[in-house]
Structures are given as C-alpha cells and as structure tokens.
KEMAR-540566 format. One record per residue: residue number from 1; y, x, z of N, C-alpha, C in turn. Coordinates in Angstrom, 3 decimals, padded with zeros to 6 digits. Last residue first. Example, Ala and Ser with C-alpha at 12.3 -4.5 7.8 and 13.67 -1.06 7.14 Angstrom:
BEGIN
+-----+----------+----------+----------+----------+----------+----------+----------+----------+----------+
:   k :      n_y :      n_x :      n_z :     ca_y :     ca_x :     ca_z :      c_y :      c_x :      c_z :
+-----+----------+----------+----------+----------+----------+----------+----------+----------+----------+
:   2 : -002.250 :  012.850 :  007.080 : -001.060 :  013.670 :  007.140 :  000.030 :  012.900 :  007.870 :
:   1 : -005.690 :  013.190 :  007.800 : -004.500 :  012.300 :  007.800 : -003.300 :  013.200 :  007.800 :
+-----+----------+----------+----------+----------+----------+----------+----------+----------+----------+
END
This chain:
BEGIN
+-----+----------+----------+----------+----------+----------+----------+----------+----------+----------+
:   k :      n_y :      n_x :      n_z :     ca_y :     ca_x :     ca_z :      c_y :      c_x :      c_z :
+-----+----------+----------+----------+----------+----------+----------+----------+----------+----------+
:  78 :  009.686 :  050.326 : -058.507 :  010.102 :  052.343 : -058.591 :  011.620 :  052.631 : -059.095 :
:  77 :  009.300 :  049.095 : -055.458 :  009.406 :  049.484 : -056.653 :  009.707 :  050.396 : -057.180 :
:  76 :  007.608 :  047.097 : -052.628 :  008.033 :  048.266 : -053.222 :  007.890 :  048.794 : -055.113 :
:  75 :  009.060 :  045.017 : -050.652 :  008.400 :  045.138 : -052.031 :  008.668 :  046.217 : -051.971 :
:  74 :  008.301 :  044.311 : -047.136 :  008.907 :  044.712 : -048.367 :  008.572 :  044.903 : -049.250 :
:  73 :  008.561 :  041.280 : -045.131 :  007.826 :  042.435 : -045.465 :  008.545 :  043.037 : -046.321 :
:  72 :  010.372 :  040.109 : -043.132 :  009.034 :  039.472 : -043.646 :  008.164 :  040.453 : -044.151 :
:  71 :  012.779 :  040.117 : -040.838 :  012.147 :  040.735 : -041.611 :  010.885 :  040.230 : -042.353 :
:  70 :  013.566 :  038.780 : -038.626 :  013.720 :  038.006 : -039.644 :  012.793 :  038.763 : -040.856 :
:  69 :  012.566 :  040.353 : -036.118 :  012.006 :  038.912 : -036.302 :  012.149 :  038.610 : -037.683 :
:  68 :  013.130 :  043.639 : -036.563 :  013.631 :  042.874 : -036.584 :  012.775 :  041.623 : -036.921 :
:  67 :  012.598 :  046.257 : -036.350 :  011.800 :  045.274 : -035.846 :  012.141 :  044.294 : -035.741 :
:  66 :  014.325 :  047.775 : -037.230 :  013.566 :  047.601 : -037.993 :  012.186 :  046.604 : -037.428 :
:  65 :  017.877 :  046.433 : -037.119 :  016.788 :  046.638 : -036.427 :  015.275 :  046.680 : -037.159 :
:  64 :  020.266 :  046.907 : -039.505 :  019.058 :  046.299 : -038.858 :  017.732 :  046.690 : -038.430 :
:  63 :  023.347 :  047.080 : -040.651 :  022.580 :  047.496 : -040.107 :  021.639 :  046.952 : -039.530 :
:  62 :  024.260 :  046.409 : -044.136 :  024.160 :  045.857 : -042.721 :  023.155 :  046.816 : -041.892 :
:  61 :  026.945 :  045.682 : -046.677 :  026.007 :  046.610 : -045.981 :  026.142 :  046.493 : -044.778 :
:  60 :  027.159 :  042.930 : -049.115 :  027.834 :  043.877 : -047.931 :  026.515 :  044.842 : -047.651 :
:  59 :  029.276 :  041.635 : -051.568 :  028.387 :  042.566 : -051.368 :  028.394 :  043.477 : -049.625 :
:  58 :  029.875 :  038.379 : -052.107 :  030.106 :  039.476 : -051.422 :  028.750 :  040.406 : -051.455 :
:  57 :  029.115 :  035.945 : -053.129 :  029.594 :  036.856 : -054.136 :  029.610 :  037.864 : -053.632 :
:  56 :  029.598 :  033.849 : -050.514 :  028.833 :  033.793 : -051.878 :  030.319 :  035.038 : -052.856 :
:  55 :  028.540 :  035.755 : -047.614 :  029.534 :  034.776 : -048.179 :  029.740 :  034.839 : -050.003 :
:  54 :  027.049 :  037.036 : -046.302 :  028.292 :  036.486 : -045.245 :  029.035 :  036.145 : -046.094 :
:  53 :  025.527 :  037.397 : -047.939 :  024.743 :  037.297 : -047.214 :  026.084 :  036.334 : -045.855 :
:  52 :  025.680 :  037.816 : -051.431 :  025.931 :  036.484 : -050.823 :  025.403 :  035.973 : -049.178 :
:  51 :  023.447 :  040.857 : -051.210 :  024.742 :  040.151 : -051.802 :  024.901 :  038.976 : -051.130 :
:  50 :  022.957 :  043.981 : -049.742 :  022.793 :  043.002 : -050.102 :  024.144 :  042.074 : -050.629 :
:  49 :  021.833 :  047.053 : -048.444 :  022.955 :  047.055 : -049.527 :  022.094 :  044.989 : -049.640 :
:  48 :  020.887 :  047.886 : -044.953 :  020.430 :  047.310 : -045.842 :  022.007 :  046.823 : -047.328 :
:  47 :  019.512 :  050.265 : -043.069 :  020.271 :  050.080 : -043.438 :  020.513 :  049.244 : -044.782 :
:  46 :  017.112 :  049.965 : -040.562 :  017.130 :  050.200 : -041.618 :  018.892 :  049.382 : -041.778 :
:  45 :  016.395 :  051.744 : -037.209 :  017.293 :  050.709 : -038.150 :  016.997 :  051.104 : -039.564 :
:  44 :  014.919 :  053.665 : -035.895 :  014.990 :  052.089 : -035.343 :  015.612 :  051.463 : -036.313 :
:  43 :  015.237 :  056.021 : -037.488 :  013.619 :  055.768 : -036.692 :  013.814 :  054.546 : -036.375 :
:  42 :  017.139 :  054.816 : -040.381 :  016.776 :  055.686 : -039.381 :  015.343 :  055.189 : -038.360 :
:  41 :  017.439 :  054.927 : -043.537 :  016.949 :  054.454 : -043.003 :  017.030 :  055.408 : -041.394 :
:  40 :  019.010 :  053.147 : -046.718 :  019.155 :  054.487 : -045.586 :  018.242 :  053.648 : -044.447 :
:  39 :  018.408 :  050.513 : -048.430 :  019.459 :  052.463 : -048.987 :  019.530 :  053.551 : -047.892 :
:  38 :  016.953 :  048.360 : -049.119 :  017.027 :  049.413 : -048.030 :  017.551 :  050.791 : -048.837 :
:  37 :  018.670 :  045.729 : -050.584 :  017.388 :  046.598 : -050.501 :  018.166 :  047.567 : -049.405 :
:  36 :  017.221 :  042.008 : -049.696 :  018.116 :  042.976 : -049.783 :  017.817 :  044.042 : -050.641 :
:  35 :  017.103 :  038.119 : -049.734 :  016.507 :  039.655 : -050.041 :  017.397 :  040.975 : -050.238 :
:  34 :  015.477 :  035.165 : -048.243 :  017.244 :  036.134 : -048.558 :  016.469 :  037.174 : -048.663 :
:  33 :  015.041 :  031.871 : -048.598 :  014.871 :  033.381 : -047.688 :  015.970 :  033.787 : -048.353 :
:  32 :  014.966 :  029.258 : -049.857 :  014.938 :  030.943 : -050.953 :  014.803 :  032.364 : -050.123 :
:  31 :  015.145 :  027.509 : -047.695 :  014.290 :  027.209 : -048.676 :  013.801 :  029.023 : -049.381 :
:  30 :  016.865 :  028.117 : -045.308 :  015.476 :  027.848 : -045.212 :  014.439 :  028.106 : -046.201 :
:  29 :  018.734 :  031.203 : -046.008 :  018.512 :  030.231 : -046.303 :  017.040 :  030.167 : -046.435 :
:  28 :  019.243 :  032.537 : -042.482 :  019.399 :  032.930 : -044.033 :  018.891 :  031.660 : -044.775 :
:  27 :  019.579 :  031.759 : -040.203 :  020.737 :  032.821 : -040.268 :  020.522 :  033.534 : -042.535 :
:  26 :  016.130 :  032.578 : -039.158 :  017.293 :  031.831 : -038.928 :  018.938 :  032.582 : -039.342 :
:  25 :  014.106 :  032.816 : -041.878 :  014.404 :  032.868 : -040.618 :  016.121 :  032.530 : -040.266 :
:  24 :  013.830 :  036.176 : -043.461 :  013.369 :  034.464 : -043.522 :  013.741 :  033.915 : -042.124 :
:  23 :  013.660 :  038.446 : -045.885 :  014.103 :  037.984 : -044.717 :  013.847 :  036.247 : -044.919 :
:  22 :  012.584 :  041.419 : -047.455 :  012.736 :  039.831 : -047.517 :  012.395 :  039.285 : -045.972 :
:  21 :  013.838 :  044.043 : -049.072 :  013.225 :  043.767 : -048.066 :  013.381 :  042.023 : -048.041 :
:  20 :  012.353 :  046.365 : -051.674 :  013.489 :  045.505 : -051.772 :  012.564 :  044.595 : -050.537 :
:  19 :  012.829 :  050.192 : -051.216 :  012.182 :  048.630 : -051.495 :  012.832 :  047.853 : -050.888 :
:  18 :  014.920 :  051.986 : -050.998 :  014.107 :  051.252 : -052.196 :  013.701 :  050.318 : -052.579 :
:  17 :  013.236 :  053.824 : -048.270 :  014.341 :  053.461 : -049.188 :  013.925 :  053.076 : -050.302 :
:  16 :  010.849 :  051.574 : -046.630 :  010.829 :  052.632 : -047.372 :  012.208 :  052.861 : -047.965 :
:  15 :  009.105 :  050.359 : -043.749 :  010.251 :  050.288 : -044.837 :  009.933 :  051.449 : -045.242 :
:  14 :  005.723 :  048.323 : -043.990 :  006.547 :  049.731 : -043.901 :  007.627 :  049.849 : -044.356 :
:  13 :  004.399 :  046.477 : -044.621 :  005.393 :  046.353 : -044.092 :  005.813 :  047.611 : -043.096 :
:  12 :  004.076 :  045.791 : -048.472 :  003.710 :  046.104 : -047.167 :  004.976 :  045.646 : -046.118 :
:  11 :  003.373 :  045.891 : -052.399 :  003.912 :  045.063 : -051.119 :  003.350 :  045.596 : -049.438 :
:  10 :  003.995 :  046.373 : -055.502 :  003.224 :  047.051 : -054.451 :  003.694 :  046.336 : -052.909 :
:   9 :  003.332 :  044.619 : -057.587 :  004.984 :  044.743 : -057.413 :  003.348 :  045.511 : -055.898 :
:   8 :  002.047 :  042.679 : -059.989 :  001.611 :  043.441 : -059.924 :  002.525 :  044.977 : -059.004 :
:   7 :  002.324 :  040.240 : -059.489 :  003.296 :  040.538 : -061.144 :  003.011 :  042.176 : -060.910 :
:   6 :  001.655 :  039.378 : -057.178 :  000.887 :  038.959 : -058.307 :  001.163 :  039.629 : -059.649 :
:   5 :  003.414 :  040.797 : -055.624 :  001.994 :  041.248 : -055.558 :  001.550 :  041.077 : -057.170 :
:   4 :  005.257 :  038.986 : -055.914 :  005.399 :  040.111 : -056.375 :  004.081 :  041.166 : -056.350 :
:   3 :  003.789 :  036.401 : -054.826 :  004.481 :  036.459 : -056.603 :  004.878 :  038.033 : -056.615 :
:   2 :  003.318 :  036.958 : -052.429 :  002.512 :  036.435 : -053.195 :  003.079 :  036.818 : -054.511 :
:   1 :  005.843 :  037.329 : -051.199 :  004.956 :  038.469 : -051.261 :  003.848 :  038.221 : -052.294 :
+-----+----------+----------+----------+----------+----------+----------+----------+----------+----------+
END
C-alpha cells in the first residue's frame, strides 16, 4: 500500500471494480502476497480475474467474500 500510495496510486478499503486487490495471508505467498483485480462485485462477494493463484501461469476467476481475512486493501486505478 505504501509503494502504490507513494507512486501516487489512490489506496483504501472499499472494493471497487478495477482496483487491483492485495491479499496476504495464508494460502498465498508469505514473502510477495498475491494481487488480483475485481471485475464484478456483489453486496457480500467480490469477484476476482487473477494469475498463478492455483498454479503458475493459470488465469483463474474466484469468488470472495468481501470480508474476507486475506484481503489487505485495494489500489485504485484508472
């Protein structure tokens, strides 16, 4: 959040379609976290387009709880 803030990148923790969401936590890697983006959203889930998440190269789409623990915050871009 620090470095996209810094490069001047709008940051919260509201989803939005768009912004690109960052996960941390168990089930993604300790060191780099893991980042998606949000392409659909409903009142409890965000729907997330990501890559290498169930397996290096794959592109998948996931459904997730928007209260989800792993969530960290989101960037928002244009």
């Amino acid at each position: 959040m620090k470095n996209a803030a810094a490069a001047g990148n709008a940051t919260g923790y509201t989803p939005t379609i768009g912004a690109i969401v960052q996960f941390e936590g168990r089930g993604y890697n300790p060191y780099y976290g893991h980042v998606g983006i949000v392409i659909d959203m409903t009142s409890t889930h965000i729907i997330v387009s990501d890559m290498n998440y169930r397996a290096l190269g794959e592109v998948t789409t996931r459904k997730i709880p928007i209260n989800d623990r792993s969530i960290q915050w989101y960037i928002y871009v244009d």
